[in-house]
C-alpha positions as CSV (number, residue, x, y, z in Angstrom):
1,X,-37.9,-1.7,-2.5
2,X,-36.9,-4.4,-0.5
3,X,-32.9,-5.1,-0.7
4,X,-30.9,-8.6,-0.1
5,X,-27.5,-8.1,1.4
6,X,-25.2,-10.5,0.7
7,X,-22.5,-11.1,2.8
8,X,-18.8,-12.7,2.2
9,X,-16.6,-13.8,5.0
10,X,-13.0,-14.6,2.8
11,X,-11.2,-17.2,5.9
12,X,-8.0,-19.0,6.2
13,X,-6.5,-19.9,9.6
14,X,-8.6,-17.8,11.7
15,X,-10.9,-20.9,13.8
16,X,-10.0,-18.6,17.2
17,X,-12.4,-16.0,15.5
18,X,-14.6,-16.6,13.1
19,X,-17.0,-17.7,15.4
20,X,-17.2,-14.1,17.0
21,X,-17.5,-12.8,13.3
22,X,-20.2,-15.4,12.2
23,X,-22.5,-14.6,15.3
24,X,-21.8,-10.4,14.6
25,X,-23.4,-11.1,11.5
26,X,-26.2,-13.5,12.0
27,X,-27.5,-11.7,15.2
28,X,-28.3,-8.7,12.0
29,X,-31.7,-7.7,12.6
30,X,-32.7,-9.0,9.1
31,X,-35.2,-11.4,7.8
32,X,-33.9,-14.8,5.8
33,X,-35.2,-13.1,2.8
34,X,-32.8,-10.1,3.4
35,X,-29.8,-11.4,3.9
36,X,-27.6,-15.1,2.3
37,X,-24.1,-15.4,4.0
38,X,-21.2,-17.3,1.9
39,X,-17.9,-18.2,3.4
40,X,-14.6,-18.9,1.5
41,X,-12.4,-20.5,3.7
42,X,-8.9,-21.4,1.9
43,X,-8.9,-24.9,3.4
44,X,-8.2,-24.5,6.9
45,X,-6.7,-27.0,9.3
46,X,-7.2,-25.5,12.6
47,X,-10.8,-26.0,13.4
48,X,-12.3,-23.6,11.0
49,X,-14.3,-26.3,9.2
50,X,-15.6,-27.7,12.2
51,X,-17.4,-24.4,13.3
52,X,-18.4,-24.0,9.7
53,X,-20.3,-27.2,10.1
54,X,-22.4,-26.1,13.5
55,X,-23.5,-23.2,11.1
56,X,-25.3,-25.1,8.1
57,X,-28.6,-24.5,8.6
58,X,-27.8,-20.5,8.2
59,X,-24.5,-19.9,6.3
60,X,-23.5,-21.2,3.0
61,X,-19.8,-22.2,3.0
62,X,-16.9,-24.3,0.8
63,X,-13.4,-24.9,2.4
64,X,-10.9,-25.8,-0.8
65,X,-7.7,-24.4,-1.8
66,X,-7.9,-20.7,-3.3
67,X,-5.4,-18.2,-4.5
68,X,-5.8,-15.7,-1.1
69,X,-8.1,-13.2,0.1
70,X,-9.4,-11.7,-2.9
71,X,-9.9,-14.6,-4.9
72,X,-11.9,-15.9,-1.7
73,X,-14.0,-12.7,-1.9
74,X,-14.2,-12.9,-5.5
75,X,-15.6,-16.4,-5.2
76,X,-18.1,-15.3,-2.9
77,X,-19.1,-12.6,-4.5
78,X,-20.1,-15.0,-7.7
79,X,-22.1,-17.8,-5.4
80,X,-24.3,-14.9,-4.2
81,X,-26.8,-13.2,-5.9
82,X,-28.1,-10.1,-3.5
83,X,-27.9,-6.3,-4.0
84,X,-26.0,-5.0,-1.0
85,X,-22.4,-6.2,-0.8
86,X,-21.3,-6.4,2.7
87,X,-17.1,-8.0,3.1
88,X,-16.3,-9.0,6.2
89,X,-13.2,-10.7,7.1
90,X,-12.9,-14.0,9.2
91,X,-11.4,-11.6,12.3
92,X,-13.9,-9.0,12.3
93,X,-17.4,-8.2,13.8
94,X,-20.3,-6.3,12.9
95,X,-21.7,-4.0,15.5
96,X,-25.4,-4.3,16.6
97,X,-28.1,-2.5,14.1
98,X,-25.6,-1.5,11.2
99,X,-27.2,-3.5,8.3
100,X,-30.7,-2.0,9.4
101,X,-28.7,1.3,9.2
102,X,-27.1,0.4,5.9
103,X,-30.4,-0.7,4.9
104,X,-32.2,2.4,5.3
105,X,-30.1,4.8,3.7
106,X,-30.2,2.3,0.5
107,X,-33.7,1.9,-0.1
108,X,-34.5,5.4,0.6
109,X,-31.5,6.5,-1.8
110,X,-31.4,4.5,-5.1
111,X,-29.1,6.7,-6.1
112,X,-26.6,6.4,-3.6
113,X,-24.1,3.2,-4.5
114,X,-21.5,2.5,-1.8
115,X,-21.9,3.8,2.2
116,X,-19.2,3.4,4.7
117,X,-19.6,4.5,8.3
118,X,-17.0,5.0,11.2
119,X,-15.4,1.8,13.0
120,X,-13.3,0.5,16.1
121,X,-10.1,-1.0,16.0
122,X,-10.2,-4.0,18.4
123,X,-7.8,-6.6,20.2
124,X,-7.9,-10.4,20.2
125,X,-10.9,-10.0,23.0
126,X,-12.5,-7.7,21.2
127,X,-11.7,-5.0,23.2
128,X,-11.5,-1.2,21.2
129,X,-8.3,0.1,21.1
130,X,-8.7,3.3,19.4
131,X,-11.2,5.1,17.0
132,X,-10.4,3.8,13.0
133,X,-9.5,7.5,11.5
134,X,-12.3,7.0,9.1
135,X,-12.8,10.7,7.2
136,X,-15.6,12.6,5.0
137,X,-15.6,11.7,2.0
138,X,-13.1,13.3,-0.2
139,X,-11.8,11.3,-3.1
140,X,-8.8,13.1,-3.5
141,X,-7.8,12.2,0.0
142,X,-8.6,8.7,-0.1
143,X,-5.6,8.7,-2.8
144,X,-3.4,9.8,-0.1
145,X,-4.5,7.6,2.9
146,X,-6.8,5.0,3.0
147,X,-8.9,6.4,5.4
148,X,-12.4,3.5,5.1
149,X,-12.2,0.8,6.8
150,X,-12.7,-2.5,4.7
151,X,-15.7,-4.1,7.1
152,X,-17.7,-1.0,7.1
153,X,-18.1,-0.4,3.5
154,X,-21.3,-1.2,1.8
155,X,-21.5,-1.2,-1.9
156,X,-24.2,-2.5,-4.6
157,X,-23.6,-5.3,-6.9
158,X,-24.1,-2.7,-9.8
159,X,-20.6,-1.3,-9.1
160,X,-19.2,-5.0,-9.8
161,X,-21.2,-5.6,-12.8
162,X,-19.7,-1.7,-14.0
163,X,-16.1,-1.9,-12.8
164,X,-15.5,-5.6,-11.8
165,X,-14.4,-7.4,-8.2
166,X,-11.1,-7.1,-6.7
167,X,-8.0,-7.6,-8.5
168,X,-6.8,-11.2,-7.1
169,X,-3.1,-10.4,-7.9
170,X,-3.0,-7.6,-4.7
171,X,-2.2,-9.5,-1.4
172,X,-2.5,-6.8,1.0
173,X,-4.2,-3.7,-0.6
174,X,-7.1,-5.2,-2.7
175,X,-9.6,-3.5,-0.9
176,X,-8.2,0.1,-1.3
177,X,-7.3,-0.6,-5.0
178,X,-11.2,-1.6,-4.9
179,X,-12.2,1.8,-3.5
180,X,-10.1,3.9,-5.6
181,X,-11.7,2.2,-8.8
182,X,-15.2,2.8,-7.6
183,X,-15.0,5.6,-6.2
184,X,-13.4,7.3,-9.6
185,X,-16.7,6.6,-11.0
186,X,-19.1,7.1,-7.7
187,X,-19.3,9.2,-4.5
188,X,-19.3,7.3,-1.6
189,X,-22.0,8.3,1.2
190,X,-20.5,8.7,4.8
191,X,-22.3,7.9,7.7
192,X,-21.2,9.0,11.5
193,X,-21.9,5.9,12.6
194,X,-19.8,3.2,13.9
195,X,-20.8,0.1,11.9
196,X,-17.3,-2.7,12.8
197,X,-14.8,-3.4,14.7
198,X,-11.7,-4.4,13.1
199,X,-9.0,-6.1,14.9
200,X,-5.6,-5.5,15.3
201,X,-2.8,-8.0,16.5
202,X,1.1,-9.0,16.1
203,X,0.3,-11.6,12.9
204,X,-2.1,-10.2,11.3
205,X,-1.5,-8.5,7.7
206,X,-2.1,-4.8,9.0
207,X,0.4,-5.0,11.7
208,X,2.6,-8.3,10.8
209,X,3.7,-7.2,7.3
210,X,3.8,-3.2,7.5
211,X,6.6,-3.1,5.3
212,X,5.1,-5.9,2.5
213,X,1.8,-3.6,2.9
214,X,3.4,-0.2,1.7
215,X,5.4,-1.5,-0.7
216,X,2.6,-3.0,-2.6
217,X,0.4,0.1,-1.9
218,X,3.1,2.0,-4.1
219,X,3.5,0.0,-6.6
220,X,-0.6,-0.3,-7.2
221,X,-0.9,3.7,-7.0
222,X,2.7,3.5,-9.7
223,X,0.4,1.1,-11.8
224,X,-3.1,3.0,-11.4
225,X,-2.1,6.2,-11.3
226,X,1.1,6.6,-12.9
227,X,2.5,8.7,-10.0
228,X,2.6,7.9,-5.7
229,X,2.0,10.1,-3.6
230,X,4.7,11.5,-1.1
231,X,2.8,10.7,1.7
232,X,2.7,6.8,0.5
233,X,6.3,7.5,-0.2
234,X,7.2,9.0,3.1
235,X,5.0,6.2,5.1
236,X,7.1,3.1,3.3
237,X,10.8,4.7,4.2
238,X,9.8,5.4,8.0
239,X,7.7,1.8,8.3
240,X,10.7,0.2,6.9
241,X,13.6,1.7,9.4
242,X,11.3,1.6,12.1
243,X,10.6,-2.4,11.8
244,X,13.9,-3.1,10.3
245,X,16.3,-0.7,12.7
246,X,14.6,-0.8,16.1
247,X,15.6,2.6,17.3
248,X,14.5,4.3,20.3
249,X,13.6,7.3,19.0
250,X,13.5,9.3,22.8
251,X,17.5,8.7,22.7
252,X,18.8,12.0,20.6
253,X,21.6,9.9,18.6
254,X,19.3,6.9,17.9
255,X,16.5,9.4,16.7
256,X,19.4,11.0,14.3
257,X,19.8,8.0,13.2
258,X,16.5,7.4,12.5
259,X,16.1,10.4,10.4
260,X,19.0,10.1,8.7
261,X,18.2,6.5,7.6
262,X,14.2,7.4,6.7
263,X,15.7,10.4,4.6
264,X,18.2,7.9,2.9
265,X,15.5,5.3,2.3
266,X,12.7,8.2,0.8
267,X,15.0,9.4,-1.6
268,X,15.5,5.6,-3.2
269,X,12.2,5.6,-2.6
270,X,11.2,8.7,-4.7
271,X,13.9,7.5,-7.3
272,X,12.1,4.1,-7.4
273,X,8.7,4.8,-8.1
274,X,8.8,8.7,-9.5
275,X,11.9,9.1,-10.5
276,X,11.9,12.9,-9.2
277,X,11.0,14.6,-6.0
278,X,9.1,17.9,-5.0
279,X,10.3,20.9,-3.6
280,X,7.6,20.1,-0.8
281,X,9.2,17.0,-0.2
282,X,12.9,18.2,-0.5
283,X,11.9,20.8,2.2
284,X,10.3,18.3,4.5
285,X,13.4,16.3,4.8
286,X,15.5,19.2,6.0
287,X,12.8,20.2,8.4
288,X,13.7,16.8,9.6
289,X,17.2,16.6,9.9
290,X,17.1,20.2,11.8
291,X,14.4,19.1,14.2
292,X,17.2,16.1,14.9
293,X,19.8,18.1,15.0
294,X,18.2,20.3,17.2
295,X,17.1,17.4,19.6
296,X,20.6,16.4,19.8
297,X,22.1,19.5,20.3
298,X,19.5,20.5,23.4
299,X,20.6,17.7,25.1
300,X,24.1,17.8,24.4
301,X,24.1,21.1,26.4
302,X,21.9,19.6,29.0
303,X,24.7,16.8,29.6
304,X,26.8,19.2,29.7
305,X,25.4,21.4,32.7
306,X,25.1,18.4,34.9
307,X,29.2,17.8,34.7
């Protein structure tokens, strides 16, 4: 069996990377045969189209206006016709030998449908900042965190034809929708590997939109799975105080108001999207505000030695 990857770069805005991401995947140790690599660029105006241009003889690529991110990968998804899915984004990189890897495990595994392998997170010079917390598989966890990391997941175009391409109304969580629907039908094959880096900085969606990403995270688990879990629940109220409120949490009072204000914000939270909340959940919140109160109190005492 000799498998085609095809590979889709979604871009928009991102000519101070793509380049990086382009060369990650064309220095693949792959054949022509093996491999066709589409980009979907959203009509960029910052140099993007240029760099496609120096890239013609080994990249397929359109630049016209699109709805976002999945309908780019959607788009790319139909212009190509090869077995192994691969989805980079126009900020990422490939690591050296991971579609051989991915390769591999494929052909020797027909039964296997999606792989995902460990990853990097990296800064603007690609530099690795930490370890992605990428976990064994486990499909109840991965309702509770996302713990793949988009770039490093490899799936077969069967799992499209089955159970479709991302859902083009998602701006922020269309991949982790996508891996909760496949992998409700399919275990996903882990591999200790690191396979990507992904990067990390002030304005990108990950880190430039934290609250915007939770909130739709919520409302896709409400709308797939009728319930949200606390930890989603939990994750949105702290985000939100913590990028809206600015507190320095090492200060006892500003860390009381901290809690206090997460606390507040979970239980809309819970009323919004459940409607109830757990004794679990109830109990957690306490813990919190008695840790606080405790922090405050210890160094009330400690003020008050030093008078």
């Amino acid at each position: 069996m000799n498998l085609k990857f095809s590979v889709i770069t979604p871009s928009f805005g991102q000519g101070c990377f793509i380049e990086r991401t382009i060369q990650s995947v064309l220095s693949q140790q792959l054949a022509d045969t093996e491999m066709e690599y589409v980009i979907c660029d959203g009509a960029s105006t910052d140099g993007t189209v240029e760099i496609l241009k120096n890239y013609d003889k080994y990249i397929k690529w359109v630049s016209e206006p699109d709805k976002g991110q999945a309908d780019a990968v959607n788009k790319g998804i139909a212009m190509t016709t090869g077995d192994i899915i691969a989805w980079i984004n126009s900020d990422d990189i490939y690591y050296p030998g991971t579609f051989q890897a991915i390769k591999e495990i494929f052909e020797s595994y027909p039964n296997i449908e999606a792989i995902y392998g460990d990853a990097d997170h990296i800064d603007e010079q690609d530099r690795v900042i930490e370890a992605y917390p990428t976990e064994a598989w486990n499909y109840q966890r991965l309702i509770e965190t996302c713990f793949l990391c988009q770039p490093s997941v490899f799936f077969r175009r069967s799992l499209v034809k089955k159970y479709g391409d991302l859902n083009d109304s998602l701006k922020y969580c269309m991949d982790y929708e996508l891996w909760l629907r496949y992998a409700k039908n399919t275990a996903f094959h882990y591999i200790p590997r690191k396979l990507s880096g992904s990067r990390l900085y002030k304005t990108n969606k990950t880190l430039g939109q934290r609250i915007a990403v939770h909130y739709e995270i919520n409302n896709m688990m409400h709308s797939k799975f009728g319930n949200v879990p606390d930890k989603w629940i939990f994750a949105y109220a702290h985000v939100k105080i913590e990028e809206n409120w600015k507190l320095d949490r090492t200060k006892p009072l500003q860390n009381m108001i901290f809690v206090n204000a997460v606390i507040f914000n979970s239980l809309w939270s819970f009323y919004h999207w459940k409607k109830s909340i757990s004794v679990n959940a109830s109990v957690r919140m306490i813990w919190w505000l008695i840790a606080a109160n405790i922090f405050l109190i210890k160094n009330l005492v400690l003020l008050l030695k030093r008078l």
